[in-house]
N, C-alpha and C positions, 0 to 999 in steps of 0.2 A: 197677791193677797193684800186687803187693804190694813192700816194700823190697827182698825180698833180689832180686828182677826186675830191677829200677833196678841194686841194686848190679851184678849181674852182668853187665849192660850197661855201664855205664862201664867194667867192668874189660875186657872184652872190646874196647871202644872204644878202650883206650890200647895197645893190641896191633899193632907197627909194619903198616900195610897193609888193616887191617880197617876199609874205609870202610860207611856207612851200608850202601848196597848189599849187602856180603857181610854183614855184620849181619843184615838183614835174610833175607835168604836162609840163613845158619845156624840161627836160629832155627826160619824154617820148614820146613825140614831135621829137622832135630833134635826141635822140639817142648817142647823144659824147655833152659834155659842149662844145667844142671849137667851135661848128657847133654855138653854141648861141649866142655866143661873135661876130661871121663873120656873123653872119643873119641880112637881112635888115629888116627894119621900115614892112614892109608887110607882109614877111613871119612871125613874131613875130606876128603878127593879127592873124596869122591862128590855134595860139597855144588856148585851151579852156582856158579861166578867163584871158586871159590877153587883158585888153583893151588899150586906145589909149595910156593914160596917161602911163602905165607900161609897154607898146612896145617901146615908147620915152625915158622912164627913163634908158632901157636896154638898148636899141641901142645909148643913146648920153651917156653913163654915162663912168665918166672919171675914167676908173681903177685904174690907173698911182697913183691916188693920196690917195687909200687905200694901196696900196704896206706894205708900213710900217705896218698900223693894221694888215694885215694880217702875216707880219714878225712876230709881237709880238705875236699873235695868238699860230703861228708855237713853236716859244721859250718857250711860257706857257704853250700847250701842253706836251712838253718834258718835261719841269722842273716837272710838277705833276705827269705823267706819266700817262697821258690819252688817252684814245681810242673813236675813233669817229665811233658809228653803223650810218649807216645811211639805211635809209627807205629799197635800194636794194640789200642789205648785207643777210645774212642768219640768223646771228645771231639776226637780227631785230624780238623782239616778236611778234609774229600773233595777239595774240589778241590788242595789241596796233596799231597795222596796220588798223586792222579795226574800228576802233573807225572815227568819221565824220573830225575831224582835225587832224592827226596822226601828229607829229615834223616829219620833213624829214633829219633833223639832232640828237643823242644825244650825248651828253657828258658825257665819264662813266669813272669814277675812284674806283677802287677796282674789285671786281670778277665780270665781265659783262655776266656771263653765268647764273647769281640770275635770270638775266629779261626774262628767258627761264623756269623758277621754278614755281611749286604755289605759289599765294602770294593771301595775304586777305592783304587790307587798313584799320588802324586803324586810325578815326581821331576824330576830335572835339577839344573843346573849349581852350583856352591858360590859361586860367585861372579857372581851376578844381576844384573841391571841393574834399573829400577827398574820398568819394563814386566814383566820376568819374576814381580817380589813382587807385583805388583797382581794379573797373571795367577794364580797360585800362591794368593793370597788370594780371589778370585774362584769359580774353581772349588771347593777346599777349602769356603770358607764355604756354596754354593750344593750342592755332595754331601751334607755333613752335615745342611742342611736337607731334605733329600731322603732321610735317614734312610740314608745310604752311609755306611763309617767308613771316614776315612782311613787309607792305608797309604805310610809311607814309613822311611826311612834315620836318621833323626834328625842327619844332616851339615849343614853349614854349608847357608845359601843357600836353595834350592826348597824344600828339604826342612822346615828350620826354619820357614820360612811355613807349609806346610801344617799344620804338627802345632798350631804355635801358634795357628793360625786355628781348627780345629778345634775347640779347646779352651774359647777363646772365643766360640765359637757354640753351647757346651754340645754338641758333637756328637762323636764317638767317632773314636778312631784308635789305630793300631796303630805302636810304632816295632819294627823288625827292625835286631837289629846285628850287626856285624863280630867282636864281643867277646862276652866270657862277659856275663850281662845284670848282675853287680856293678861292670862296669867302664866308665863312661858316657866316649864318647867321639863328637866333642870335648868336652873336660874345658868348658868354656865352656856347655856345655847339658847343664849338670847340674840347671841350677833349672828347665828344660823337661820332661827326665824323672822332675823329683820332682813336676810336674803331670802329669804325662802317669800318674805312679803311681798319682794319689790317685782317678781313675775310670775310666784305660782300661789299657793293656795295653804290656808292654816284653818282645819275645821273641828266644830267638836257638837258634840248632844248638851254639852251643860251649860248653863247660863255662865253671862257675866258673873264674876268675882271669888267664881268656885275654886277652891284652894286643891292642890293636892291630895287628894285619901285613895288610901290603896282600894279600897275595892270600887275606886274610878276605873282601874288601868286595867286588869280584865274583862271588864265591862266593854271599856272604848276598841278591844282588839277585835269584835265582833263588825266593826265598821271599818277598820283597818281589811280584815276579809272581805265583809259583801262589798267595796269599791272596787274589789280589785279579779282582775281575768285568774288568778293565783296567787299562793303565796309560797313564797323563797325561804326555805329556813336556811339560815347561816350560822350556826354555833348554837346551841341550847342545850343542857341540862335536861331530866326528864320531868322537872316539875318549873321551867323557862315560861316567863313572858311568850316568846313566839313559839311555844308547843300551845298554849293555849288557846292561838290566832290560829296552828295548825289547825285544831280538833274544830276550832268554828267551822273552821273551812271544808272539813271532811262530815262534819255535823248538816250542812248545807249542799256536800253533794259536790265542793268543789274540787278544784288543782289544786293538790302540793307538792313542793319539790324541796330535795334539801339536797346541802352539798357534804359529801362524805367525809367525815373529820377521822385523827388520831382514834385506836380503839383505847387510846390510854388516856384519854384524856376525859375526866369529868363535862369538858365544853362541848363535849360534843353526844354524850350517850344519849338524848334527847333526837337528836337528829338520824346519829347509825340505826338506831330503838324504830321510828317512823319507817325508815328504808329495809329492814329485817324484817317488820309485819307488811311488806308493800301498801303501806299508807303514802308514802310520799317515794317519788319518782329520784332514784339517783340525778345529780345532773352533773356534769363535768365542762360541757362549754355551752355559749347560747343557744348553740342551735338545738341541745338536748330541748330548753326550753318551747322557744318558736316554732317545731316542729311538733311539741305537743298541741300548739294551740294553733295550729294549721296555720302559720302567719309564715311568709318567706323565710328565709335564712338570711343572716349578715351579708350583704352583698359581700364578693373577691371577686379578685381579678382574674381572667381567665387564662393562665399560664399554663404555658404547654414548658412541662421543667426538661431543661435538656442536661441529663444528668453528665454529661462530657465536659460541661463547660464549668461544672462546679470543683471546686479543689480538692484534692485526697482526704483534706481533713472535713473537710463538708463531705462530704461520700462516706466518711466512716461517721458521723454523726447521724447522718440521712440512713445509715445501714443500721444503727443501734436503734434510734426509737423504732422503724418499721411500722407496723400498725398500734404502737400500744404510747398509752401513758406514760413517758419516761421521767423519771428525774434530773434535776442535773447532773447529781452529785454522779449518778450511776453513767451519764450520758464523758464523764472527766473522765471517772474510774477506767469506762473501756476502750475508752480513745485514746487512754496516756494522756492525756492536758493537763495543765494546770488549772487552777479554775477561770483566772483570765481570759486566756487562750480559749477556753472552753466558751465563756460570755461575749467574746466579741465574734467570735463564728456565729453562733446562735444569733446573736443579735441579724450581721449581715444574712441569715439564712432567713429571717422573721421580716424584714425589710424588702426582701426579694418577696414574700408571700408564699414560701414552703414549707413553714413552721409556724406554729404561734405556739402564743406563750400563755397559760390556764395559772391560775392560784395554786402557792405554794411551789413556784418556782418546777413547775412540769413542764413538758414540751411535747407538741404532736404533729403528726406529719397533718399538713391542708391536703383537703382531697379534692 
């Protein structure tokens, strides 16, 4: 797309009323922005969704006197080094094109070919318990290895696990924000998004210098979904941030999964809530995930276990989980261990590839 396209799109965008949607629909009306700016009061009638009020607004509205914002616009583009996809670009993701309100603009700073990639959305609550960050690290680490790139919020909590996990498992991830992308918030994960800079991707629908306001962030979880093959609920509340990225998701037709929390717990009735009306898929290890989206499973190695060669106390661990979800505490209780004793079995049993180890400190036999 060439400049003066871009420019004539912001300027069209700061026009009281003119959301993405008639954006979109003037242009492919019209066919060239300048045809929009010289169209009278009537032919602006003929366009779909624009009615009287927003043909008025277009045709009386005084450009002259945004010049400057948009100058500034142009300068903070540059100084970040940002790129603007917009709707009829190629590198515009498909699947976010289809989603019911697609941005006809985004703002992308860092590698904008991520939004072409798989991605799963990890999200939920800001405020996690410590089951929620293992869960949240878990997944996160085991998608990236699975060549998925994270997609989430870059908020306190779920979110921050995930990006940060990613990261450190050299795997890819996407933060979508509430703000223009020069304006990282919370101001606190600033040093995550200047890693999140240096190999993956920081995008958003709102121009340069747009400050934090809440009815940003519901808004922005609707792109949070349409980038992503599903979304992960991890801890939420029934009125959460990521229940609301759920219902995009299930509004759109798509994957949701969440991971089962305390029934006592406030953090989590959002999530149990989703998985009781079969809106979102229990998940307990990745491959609950992977195999809904028909992608392989985790690679493992292929052990043939020769339960002879294991120790008494490996044999009576190997005999308590059996097929189910154990705990540890329950996996000490019935073996007599201490908890020690109990964690360094466990451990060499998880090293050998007979066990792994799931969120909130459970154990399962590998099959």
């Amino acid at each position: 797309m060439d400049n003066r396209f871009i420019i004539d799109l912001l300027k069209l965008s700061s026009v009281p009323l003119i959301s993405s949607t008639r954006l979109r629909n003037l242009v492919s009306y019209f066919k060239d922005t300048e045809a929009i700016f010289s169209a009278g009061y009537n032919d602006l009638l003929k366009v779909e969704q624009i009615n009287e009020k927003s043909a008025r607004n277009i045709a009386e509205f005084d450009y002259s006197q945004i010049q400057e914002k948009i100058d500034t616009q142009l300068k903070l583009i540059e100084k970040y080094n940002v790129k603007i996809i917009t709707i009829w670009d190629e590198e515009y993701p498909d699947k976010l094109k289809n989603i019911s309100y697609p941005p006809a603009l985004l703002f992308t700073r860092g590698d904008s070919r991520l939004l072409k990639d798989k991605s799963m959305a990890i999200v939920g609550t800001r405020m996690p318990t410590k089951y929620g960050i293992e869960s949240a690290k878990y997944f996160s680490s085991n998608l990236v290895k699975s060549d998925i790139a994270i997609t989430s919020g870059l908020a306190y909590g779920i979110d921050t696990a995930a990006h940060q996990t990613a990261i450190n498992e050299n795997g890819k991830t996407i933060a979508v924000l509430g703000t223009g992308v020069d304006i990282i918030y919370p101001r606190e994960n600033s040093k995550l998004a200047d890693k999140i800079l240096e190999k993956n991707l920081i995008v958003s629908e709102y121009p340069m210098k747009t400050a934090p306001a809440m009815q940003n962030f519901p808004a922005r979880n609707r792109i949070i979904s349409g980038l992503s093959l599903g979304v992960l609920l991890v801890e939420s509340d029934n009125d959460g941030g990521g229940i609301i990225t759920a219902k995009f998701a299930l509004d759109e037709g798509g994957l949701v999964f969440a991971v089962p929390g305390n029934i006592n717990s406030k953090k989590s009735r959002g999530t149990n809530r989703l998985i009781k009306n079969s809106e979102a898929k229990l998940v307990q290890s990745i491959d609950d995930i992977l195999e809904e989206l028909n992608l392989k499973t985790t690679k493992r190695n292929s052990i043939v276990h020769d339960l002879e060669k294991l120790t008494e106390i490996e044999k009576k661990i190997i005999a308590v989980i059996g097929s189910e979800l154990t705990h540890v505490d329950k996996i000490s209780d019935e073996c007599g261990l201490n908890p020690s004793e109990t964690l360094v079995t466990l451990l060499n049993l998880e090293l050998e590839n007979i066990i792994r180890k799931l969120p909130g400190n459970y154990y399962q036999i590998v099959e």
